[in-house]
DRENKOLMAR-236517 format. One line per 10 residues: their letters; for each residue x, y, z of C-alpha. Coordinates in steps of 0.5 Angstrom, whole numbers. Layout:
<atoms>
A	X Y Z  ...
</atoms>
This chain:
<atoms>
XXXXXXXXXX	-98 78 -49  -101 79 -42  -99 86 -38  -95 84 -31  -96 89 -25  -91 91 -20  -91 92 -14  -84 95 -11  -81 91 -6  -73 93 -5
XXXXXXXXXX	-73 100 -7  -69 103 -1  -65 108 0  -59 106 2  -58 112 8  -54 116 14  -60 116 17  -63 124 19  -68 125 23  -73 131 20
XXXXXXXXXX	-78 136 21  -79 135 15  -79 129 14  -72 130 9  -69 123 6  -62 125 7  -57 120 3  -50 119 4  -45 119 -3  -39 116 1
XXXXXXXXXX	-43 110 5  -40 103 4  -43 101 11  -43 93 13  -48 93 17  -56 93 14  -58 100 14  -65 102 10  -69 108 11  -75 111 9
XXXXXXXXXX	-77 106 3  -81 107 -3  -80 114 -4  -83 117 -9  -78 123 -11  -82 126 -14  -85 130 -8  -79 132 -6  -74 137 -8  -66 136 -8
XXXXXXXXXX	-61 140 -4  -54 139 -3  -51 140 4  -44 138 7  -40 132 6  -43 129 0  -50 129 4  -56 130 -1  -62 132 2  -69 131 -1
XXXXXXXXXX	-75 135 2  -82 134 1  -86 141 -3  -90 144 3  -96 147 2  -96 154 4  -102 157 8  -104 165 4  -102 171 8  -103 178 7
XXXXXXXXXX	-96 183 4  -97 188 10  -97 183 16  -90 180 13  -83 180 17  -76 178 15  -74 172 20  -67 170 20  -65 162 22  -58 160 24
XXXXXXXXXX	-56 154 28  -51 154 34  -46 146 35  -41 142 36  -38 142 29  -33 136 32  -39 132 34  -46 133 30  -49 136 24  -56 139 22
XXXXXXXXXX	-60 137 18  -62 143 17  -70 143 15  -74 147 19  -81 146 21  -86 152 22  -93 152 26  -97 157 29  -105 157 30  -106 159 23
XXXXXXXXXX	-100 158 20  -96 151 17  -90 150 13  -83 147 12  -78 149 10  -70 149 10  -64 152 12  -59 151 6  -52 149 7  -47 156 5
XXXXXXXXXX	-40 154 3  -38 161 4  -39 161 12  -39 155 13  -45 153 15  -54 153 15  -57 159 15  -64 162 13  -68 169 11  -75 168 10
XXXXXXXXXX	-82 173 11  -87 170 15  -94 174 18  -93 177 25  -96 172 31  -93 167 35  -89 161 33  -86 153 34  -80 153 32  -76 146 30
XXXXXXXXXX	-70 143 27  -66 137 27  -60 134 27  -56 128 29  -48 126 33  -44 124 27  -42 118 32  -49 115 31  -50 117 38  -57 118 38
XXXXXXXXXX	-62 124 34  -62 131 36  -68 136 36  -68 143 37  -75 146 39  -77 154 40  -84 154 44  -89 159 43  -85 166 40  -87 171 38
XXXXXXXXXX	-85 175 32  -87 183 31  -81 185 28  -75 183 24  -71 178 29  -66 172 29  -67 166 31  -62 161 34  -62 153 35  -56 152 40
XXXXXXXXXX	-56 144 40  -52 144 46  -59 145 50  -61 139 46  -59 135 53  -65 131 55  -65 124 53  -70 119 51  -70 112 50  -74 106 49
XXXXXXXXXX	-74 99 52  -76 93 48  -79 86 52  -81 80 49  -87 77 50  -84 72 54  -80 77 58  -74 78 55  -71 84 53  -69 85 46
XXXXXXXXXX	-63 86 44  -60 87 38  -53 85 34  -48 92 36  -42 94 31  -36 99 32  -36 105 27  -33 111 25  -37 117 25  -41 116 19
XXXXXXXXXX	-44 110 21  -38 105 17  -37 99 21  -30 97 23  -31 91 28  -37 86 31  -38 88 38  -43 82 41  -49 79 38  -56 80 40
XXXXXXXXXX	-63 76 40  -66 80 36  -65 80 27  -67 87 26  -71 93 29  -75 99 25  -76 105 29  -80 111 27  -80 116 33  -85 122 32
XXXXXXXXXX	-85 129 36  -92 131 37  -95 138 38  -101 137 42  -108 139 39  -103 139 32  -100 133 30  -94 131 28  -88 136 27  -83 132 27
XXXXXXXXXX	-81 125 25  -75 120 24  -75 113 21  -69 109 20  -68 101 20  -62 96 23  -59 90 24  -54 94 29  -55 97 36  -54 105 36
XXXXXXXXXX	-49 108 41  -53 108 48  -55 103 53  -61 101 50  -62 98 42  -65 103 37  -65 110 36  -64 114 43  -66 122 43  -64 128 45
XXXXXXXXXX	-69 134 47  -68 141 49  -73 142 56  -80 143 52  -86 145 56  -92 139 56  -95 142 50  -91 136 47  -90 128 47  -86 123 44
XXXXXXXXXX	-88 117 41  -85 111 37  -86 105 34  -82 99 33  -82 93 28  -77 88 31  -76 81 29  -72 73 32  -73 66 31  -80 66 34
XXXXXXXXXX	-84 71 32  -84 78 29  -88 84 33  -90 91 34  -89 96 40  -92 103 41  -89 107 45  -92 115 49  -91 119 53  -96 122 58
XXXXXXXXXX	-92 128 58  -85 130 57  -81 128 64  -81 121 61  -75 119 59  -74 112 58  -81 109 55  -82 101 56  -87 97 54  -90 91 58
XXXXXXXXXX	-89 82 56  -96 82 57  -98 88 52  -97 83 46  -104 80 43  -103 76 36  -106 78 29  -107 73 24  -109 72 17  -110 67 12
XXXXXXXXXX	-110 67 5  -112 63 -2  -106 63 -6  -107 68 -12  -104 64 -18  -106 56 -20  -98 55 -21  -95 58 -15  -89 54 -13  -86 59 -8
XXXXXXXXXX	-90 63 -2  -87 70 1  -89 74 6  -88 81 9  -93 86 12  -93 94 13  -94 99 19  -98 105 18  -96 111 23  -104 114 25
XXXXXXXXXX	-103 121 28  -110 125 28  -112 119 24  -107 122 19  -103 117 16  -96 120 18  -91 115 17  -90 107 15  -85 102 12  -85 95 9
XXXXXXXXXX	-82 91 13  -80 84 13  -78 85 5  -83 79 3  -79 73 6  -82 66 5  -85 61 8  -88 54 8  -96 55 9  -100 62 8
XXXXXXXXXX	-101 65 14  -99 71 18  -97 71 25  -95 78 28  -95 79 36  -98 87 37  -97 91 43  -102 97 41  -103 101 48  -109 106 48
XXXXXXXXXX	-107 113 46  -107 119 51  -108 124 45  -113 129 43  -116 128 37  -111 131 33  -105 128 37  -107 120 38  -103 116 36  -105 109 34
XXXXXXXXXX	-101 103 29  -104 99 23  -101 92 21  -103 91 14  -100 84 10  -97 83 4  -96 76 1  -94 73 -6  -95 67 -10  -89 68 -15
XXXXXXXXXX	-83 72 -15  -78 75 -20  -81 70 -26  -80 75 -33  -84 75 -38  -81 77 -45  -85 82 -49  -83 84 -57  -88 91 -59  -88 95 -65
XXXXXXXXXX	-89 103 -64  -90 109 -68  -84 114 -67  -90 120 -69  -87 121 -75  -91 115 -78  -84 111 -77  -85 104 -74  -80 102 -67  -79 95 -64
XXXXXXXXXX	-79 95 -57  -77 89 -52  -75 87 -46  -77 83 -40  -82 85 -34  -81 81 -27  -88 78 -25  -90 79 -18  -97 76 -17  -98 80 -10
XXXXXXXXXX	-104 81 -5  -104 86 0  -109 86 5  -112 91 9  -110 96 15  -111 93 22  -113 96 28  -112 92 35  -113 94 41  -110 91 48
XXXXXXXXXX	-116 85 48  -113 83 41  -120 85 37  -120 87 30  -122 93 26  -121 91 19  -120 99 15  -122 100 8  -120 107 8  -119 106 1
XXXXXXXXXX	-113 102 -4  -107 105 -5  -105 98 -10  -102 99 -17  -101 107 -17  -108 109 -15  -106 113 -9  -110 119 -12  -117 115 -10  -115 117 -3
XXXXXXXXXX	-114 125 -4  -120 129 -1  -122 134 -7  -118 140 -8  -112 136 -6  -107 134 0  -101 130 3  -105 129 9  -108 122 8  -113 120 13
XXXXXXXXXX	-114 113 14  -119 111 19  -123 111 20  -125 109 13  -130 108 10  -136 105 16  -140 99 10  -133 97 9  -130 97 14  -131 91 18
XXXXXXXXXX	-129 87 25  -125 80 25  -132 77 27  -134 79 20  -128 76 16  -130 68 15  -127 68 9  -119 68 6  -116 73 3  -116 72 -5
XXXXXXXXXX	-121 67 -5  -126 70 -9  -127 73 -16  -123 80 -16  -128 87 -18  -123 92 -23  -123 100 -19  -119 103 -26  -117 110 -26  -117 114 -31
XXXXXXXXXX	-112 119 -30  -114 124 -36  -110 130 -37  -110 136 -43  -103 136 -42  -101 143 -46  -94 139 -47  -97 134 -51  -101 135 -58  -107 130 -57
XXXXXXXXXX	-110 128 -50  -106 124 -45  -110 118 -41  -107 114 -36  -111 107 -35  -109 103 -29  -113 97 -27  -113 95 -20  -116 89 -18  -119 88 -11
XXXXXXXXXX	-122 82 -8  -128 81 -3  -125 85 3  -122 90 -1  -115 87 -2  -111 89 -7  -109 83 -12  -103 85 -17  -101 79 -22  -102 78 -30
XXXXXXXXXX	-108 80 -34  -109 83 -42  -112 88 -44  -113 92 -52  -113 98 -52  -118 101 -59  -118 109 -62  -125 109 -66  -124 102 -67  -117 102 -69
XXXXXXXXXX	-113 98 -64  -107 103 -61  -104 96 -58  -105 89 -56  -99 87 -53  -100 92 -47  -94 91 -42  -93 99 -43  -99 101 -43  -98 109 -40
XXXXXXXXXX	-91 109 -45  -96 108 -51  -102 112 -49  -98 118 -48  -94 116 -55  -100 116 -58  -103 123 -55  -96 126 -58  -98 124 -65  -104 130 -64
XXXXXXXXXX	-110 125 -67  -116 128 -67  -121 127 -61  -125 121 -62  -127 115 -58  -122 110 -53  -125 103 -52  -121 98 -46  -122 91 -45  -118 88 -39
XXXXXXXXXX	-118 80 -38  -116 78 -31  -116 70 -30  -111 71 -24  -116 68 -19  -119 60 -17  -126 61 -14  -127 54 -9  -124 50 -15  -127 54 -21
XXXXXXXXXX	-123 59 -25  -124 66 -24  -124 71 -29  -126 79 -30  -127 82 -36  -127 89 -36  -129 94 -42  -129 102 -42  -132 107 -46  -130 114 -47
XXXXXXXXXX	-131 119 -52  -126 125 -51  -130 129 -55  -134 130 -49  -133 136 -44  -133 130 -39  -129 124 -43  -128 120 -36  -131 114 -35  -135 111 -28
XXXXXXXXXX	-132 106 -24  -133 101 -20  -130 102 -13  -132 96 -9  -136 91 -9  -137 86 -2  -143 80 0  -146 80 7  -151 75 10  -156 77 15
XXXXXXXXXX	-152 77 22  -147 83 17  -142 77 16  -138 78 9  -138 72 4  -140 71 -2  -144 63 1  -151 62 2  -155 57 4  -161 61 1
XXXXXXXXXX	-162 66 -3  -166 70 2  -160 70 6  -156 74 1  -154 82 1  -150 85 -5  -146 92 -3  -142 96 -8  -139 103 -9  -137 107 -15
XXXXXXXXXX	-138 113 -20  -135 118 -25  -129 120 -22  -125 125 -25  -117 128 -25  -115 134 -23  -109 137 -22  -106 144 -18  -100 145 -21  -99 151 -17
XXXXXXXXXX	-101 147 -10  -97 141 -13  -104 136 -11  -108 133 -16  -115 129 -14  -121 127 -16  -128 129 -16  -134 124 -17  -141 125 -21  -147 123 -23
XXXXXXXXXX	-148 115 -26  -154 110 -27  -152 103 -26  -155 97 -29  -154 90 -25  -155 82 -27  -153 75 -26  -153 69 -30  -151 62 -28  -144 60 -28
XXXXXXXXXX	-140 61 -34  -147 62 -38  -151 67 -43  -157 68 -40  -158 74 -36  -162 77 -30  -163 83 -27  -162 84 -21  -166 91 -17  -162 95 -14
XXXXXXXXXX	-162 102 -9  -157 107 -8  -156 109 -1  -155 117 0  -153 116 6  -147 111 5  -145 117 -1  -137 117 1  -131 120 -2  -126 121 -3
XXXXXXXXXX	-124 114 -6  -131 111 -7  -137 115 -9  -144 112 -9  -146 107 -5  -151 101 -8  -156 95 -4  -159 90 -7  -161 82 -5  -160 76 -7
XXXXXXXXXX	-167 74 -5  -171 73 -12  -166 68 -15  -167 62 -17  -163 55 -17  -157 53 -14  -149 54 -15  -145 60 -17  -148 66 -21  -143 71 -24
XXXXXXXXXX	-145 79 -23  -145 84 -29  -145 91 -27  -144 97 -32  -144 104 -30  -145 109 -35  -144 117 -34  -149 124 -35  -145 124 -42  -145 117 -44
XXXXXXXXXX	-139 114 -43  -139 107 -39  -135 102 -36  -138 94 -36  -135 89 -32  -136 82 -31  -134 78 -24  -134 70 -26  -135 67 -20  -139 72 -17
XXXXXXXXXX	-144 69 -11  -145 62 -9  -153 60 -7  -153 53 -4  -149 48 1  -145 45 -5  -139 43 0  -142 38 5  -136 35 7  -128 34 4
XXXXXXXXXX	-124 28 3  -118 29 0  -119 35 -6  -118 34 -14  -119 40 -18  -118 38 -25  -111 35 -26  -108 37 -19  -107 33 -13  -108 36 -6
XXXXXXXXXX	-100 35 -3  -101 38 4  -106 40 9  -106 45 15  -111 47 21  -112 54 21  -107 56 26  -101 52 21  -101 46 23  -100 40 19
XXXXXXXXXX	-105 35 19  -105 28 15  -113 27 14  -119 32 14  -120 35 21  -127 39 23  -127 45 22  -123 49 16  -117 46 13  -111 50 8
XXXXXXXXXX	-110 46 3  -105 46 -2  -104 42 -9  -100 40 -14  -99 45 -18  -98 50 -13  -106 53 -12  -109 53 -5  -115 52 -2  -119 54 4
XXXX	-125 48 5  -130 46 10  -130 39 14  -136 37 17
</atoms>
């Protein structure tokens, strides 16, 4: 039986959408809207806190991390918010920032009075107030900001949203110089449609619209999806402010779609007298990416992409857009408008576009496993699990002459958020730049995603859990190609307790592992073994086999892994091809990385230590190992997220063909991780020309230029094929 990894795609709020301080999700009981409203995808509850407010509303606000202050400087401020009960509600969420103090909280909602009121202590200083709120009419965003107060006594502070008066809007054109506009309804005030009002040129629009503090960063933040225009003379999200100093700024990405194209618009202002913000036709430049299909058996092709919101760097906000619709050929095409940010280093503001493509959708497989209930009772569990074979690509950066940056900061893919968190914990997620050795331009990109062998990045996430009798590992395997793409699908792996196998059957691996820490076994020895044959390799199957060693008797019981792994020529391309060995660098980053969670703070990390490595190689498919030398380089060490960093050349081997790579790491305590990548690298022009392609029992069945056109015979140049049983190839055509 083979684990399947997921990769949410749909798990969608469906919301009266609220614009926050805090970045609250606020969800509507009573919704039963028509029209196709989805905000804030993806969440991870389990970061916020729930609170109820009026009308059925529940709100979820993300746990701050409060900033220590002194007993003696505290004073007691109240918060209350002055509206139109008739036409608007608040949110309630309250931002607070100062120099040196930072933290969310919220007003809750009294059903005694009526209304949002807070009491709370804070250090004496100067302050930033803000709270939001919206028109029931979905008549656009409010927010309400007090600038530079200075608290010395116990006061008051009163958000009147009647100040909230100025307005500001965003213009969409096309690349052709059409303005877009979307499909408009009639609703009532909580956003229920009662009549179709005309339709627009555009299918959809995401907007994510930030309120940033210069020299700060974000202190506001509202994200929402439609297929219908807002109240206002322009689509999407229009937004009212009280007078604000030129201390702030707004900015704004959309997402937007029609029958030609989908693209993305980065909106800013210079300062706060701009009230309507337009982007030009001529701002458009075009991102494409192919990719080699992830599965030999594919029948169906789905695409979609997300966009990552940057402010300081610091990934803010992002969605995924286009909920992986299919298509005909593997290729993605978005048009991007990325204007030049006018913001200091902690208020810039830039967009990534990272895309994400699947193979298979939705097939299930069926599981039937055997567990023991701690009592030494057996329990049959079974089901089925859907099978999305899934490749992410990295974030893009783009600017205005369409030159990309390609960024690896790090993956996220299969769970493995925490590889990003720097060491002692935060909900700030820095993304660029990332790491400077794996990062690269599109100049350096010769090959497609998910046409190589993938390496296994397996976290360990080993906890002494004070509820559990015996110690907890959460084993997640994540599997990354050559560009550091992240490739979801099917794989197997045993699991063994002091040569005991704890399960064989591991489709729910976390739940057996934590069965197995509640029967209290004493400490002994975990061994893991993962097989992923989920890639084709220039027609040749692909495999990684990757065992892992911890002993838990140890201080440490964590063992090392690999991060990342890439292939360069001489000129810095990346590719695992060369003509001549001499040709051939191989790059990798890893270490012995261990978990720690703050239950206080509510942030966990890890930290990276020590490890030897050992590398070799062999011919494809053989016994016969080689060492292959290689040099850590102090000065690419890099964390949070990949550790060591290590070089060596390909110059010394001999023969022709692919070579499989063996790299096992093992820790100052002793336990270890080896993983074998088969096909690794390939030494010698083994491709001199392509006719039409036959690998094993498959046909080739279509054939593509790079840009998606169909052509009917070889062209020169790289051709996409695609073959009978649904695999496709990247090939060369002298």
């Amino acid at each position: 039986m083979k684990k399947f990894t997921k990769l949410v795609l749909a798990a969608t709020i469906m919301a009266a959408a609220m614009p926050s301080a805090a970045q609250s999700i606020i969800v509507n009981n009573q919704l039963k809207s028509k029209a196709s409203l989805v905000c804030r995808p993806n969440i991870d509850m389990s970061k916020y806190t729930k609170r109820t407010l009026a009308k059925n509303l529940e709100a979820y606000t993300p746990i701050s991390k409060k900033v220590k202050t002194k007993g003696d400087d505290l004073v007691t401020v109240t918060f209350m918010v002055n509206y139109d009960k008739s036409e608007m509600y608040p949110s309630g969420d309250l931002i607070i920032t100062s120099k040196n103090y930072s933290e969310d909280k919220w007003m809750d909602y009294d059903s005694e009075i009526n209304d949002y009121k807070l009491t709370c202590q804070l250090p004496a200083g100067t302050y930033d107030f803000l709270t939001p709120g919206r028109f029931k009419n979905n008549g656009g965003i409010l927010y309400n900001v007090k600038e530079l107060v200075n608290i010395t006594n116990d006061t008051t502070i009163i958000f009147d949203f009647a100040e909230s008066n100025i307005k500001y809007a965003f213009k969409t054109y096309k690349p052709n110089g059409e303005e877009a506009k979307i499909n408009e309804y009639e609703l009532n005030e909580w956003w229920e449609v009662t009549d179709t009002v005309t339709k627009g040129n555009c299918d959809y629009f995401a907007d994510d619209i930030m309120i940033i503090l210069k020299g700060h960063g974000v202190v506001g933040l509202y994200d929402c999806t439609a297929t219908f225009k807002r109240v206002g003379e322009y689509p999407g999200e229009t937004v009212f402010i009280n007078k604000l100093s030129d201390r702030y700024k707004i900015s704004s990405s959309r997402v937007f779609e029609d029958t030609d194209g989908t693209y993305i618009v980065k909106y800013e202002t210079t300062d706060m007298s701009e009230t309507l913000l337009a982007n030009s036709p001529e701002d458009f430049v075009l991102y494409e990416d192919a990719f080699t299909s992830i599965g030999s058996d594919a029948d169906r092709l789905y695409q979609g992409f997300y966009t990552h919101e940057l402010v300081g760097n610091v990934r803010i906000g992002g969605r995924l857009n286009n909920e992986l619709r299919q298509i005909s050929n593997p290729i993605t095409k978005l048009y991007v408008a990325p204007n030049i940010s006018n913001g200091d280093d902690a208020s810039k503001f830039e967009i990534l576009v990272q895309p994400v493509f699947q193979d298979s959708y939705f097939e299930t497989a069926h599981y039937e496993i055997t567990v023991n209930d701690g009592e030494g009772n057996p329990v049959e569990v079974k089901g089925d699990v859907d099978i999305n074979r899934t490749l992410t690509g990295l974030p893009v950066l783009l600017d205005k002459n369409g030159n990309a940056e390609y960024v690896n900061s790090g993956h996220v893919g299969n769970g493995n958020y925490t590889f990003y968190v720097p060491e002692g914990g935060s909900r700030d997620i820095r993304m660029y730049p990332g790491h400077p050795q794996f990062s690269f331009s599109k100049d350096q990109k010769v090959l497609d995603y998910g046409s190589s062998c993938p390496i296994n990045s397996v976290m360990s996430m080993n906890t002494e859990n004070v509820d559990l009798p015996g110690k907890y590992s959460n084993l997640e395997p994540c599997y990354i190609g050559r560009y550091g793409e992240v490739v979801s699908g099917c794989y197997s792996v045993e699991i063994k307790y002091n040569d005991s196998t704890i399960c064989n059957d591991c489709v729910l691996m976390p739940e057996l592992l934590q069965l197995f820490a509640i029967q209290g076994n004493p400490d002994g020895v975990i061994t893991a073994h993962f097989e992923n044959t989920n890639a084709v390799v220039d027609g040749l199957q692909g495999k990684n086999t990757t065992d892992v060693y911890y002993d838990q008797r140890n201080e440490d019981w964590t063992a090392p892994t690999l991060q990342m792994l890439q292939f360069k020529d001489a000129e810095g391309n990346i590719t695992d091809r060369f003509d001549n060995a001499e040709d051939g660098i191989l790059e990798f980053a890893g270490g012995d990385f261990n978990y720690t969670v703050d239950m206080n703070e509510y942030v966990s990390w890890f930290n990276c230590k020590e490890q030897t490595v050992e590398v070799s190689y062999a011919p494809y498919g053989g016994t016969n190992w080689e060492t292959l030398e290689v040099n850590e380089i102090p000065d690419n060490f890099f964390m949070p997220g990949f550790g060591y960093f290590y070089r060596g050349s390909l110059q010394n081997i001999e023969g022709e063909g692919w070579f499989d790579l063996k790299i096992k790491l093992t820790d100052l305590s002793g336990n270890w991780q080896e993983q074998t990548i088969s096909p690794a690298f390939r030494i010698g022009d083994t491709q001199t020309g392509i006719g039409n392609v036959n690998v094993g029992n498959a046909t080739e069945v279509a054939r593509y230029t790079v840009d998606g056109r169909a052509i009917s015979a070889p062209q020169a140049g790289v051709n996409i094929v695609k073959m009978s049983d649904g695999s496709v190839k990247k090939v060369w055509v002298k």
